[in-house]
N, C-alpha and C positions, 0 to 999 in steps of 0.2 A: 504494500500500500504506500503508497506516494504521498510525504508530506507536502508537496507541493501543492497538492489540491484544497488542501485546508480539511480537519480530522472536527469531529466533535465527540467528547466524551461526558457523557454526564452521572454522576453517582449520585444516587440518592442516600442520604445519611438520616436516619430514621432512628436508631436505638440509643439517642442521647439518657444519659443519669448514669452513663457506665464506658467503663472504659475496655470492656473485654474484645472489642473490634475496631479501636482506634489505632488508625498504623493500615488499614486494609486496603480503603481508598487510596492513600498516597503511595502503595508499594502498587497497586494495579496503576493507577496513573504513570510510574515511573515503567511498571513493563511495558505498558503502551505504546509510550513516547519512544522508548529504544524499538519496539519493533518497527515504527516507523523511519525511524535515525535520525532521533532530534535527536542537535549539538549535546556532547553530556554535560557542560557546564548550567546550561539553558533545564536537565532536566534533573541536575542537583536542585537548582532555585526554585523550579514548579513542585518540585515531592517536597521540602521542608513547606515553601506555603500554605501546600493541601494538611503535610501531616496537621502544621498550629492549626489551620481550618477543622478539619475533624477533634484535632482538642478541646477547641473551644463551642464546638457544635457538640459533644460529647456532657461537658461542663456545665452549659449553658442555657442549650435549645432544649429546653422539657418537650415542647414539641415537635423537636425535631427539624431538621434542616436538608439542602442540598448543598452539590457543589457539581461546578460546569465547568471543562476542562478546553476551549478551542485553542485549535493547534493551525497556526497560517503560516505562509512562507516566511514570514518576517517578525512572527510575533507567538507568543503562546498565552492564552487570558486566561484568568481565573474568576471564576462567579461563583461568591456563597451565598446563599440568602437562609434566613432560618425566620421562624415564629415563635421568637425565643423573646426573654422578657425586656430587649434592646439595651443599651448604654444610656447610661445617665449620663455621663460626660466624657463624649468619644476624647476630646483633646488629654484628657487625665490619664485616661485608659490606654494614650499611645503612648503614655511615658513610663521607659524601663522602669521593672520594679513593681510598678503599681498595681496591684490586683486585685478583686473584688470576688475571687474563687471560692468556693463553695470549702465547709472546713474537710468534707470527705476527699476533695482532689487534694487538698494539701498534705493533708495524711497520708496520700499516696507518694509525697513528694512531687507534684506538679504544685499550678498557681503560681509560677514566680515572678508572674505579670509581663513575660518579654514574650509572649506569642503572637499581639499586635504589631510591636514593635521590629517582630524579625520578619513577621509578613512583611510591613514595611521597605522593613532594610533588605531582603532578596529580590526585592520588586523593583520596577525601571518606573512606574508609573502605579500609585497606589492610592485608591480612593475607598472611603468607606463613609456609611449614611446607619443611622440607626434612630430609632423611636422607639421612647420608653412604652409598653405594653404592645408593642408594635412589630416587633423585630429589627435584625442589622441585616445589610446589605451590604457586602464588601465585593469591589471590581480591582482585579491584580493584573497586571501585564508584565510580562519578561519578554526582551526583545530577545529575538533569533541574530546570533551573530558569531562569528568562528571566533571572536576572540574569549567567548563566556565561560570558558573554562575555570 
């Protein structure tokens, strides 16, 4: 299959309050991407954003969420959206550290509040929208480029 043509993958992530399947999405997103022969730098960046994406959809979305994986010659996007109880202050929420995680994930050793923030920072262009009782909507892009290694 030819990444040329532009790939769409979409997972639905539905069993948030647990983390027994988190890691599943981003390890199938990353076989994907290689069977196509996206750059592996390009598809180190897209598996850490999906895995924080299902952490925080796992943590988070009581009701559960998606994530949307397109792959185009020049670009590879990431779409989450969940019906989860949204951010009360996205700007707080992107700064390292800061967390709002449930005490059960932190008992697990997660919650250390950088899972925004590394979305972020592996992403070439990163936007995210949330409404309190509403849910979050986060749009990720990594650009396709041989130097992304």
């Amino acid at each position: 299959m030819s990444s040329e043509l532009g790939v769409v993958l979409y997972f639905a992530v539905l069993n948030s309050g647990g983390l027994d399947n988190v890691g599943a999405v981003s390890t199938e997103v990353k076989r994907r991407l290689q069977e196509i022969n996206v750059e592996d730098g390009v598809i180190r960046r897209v598996s850490i954003i999906c895995f924080e994406a299902e952490m925080n959809l796992a943590s988070y979305a009581d009701r559960g969420g998606h994530l949307k994986v397109e792959v185009k010659p020049d670009r590879v996007e990431i779409f989450v959206e969940d019906d989860g109880p949204g951010i009360e202050d996205v700007e707080q929420a992107m700064t390292p550290g800061y967390s709002t995680a449930p005490l059960w994930i932190r008992e697990l050793g997660f919650g250390a509040g950088l899972g925004l923030p590394n979305m972020e920072e592996k992403s070439d262009i990163f936007h995210i929208e949330s409404e309190v009782g509403k849910g979050t909507r986060i749009h990720s892009v990594v650009f396709r480029r041989r130097d992304a290694a």
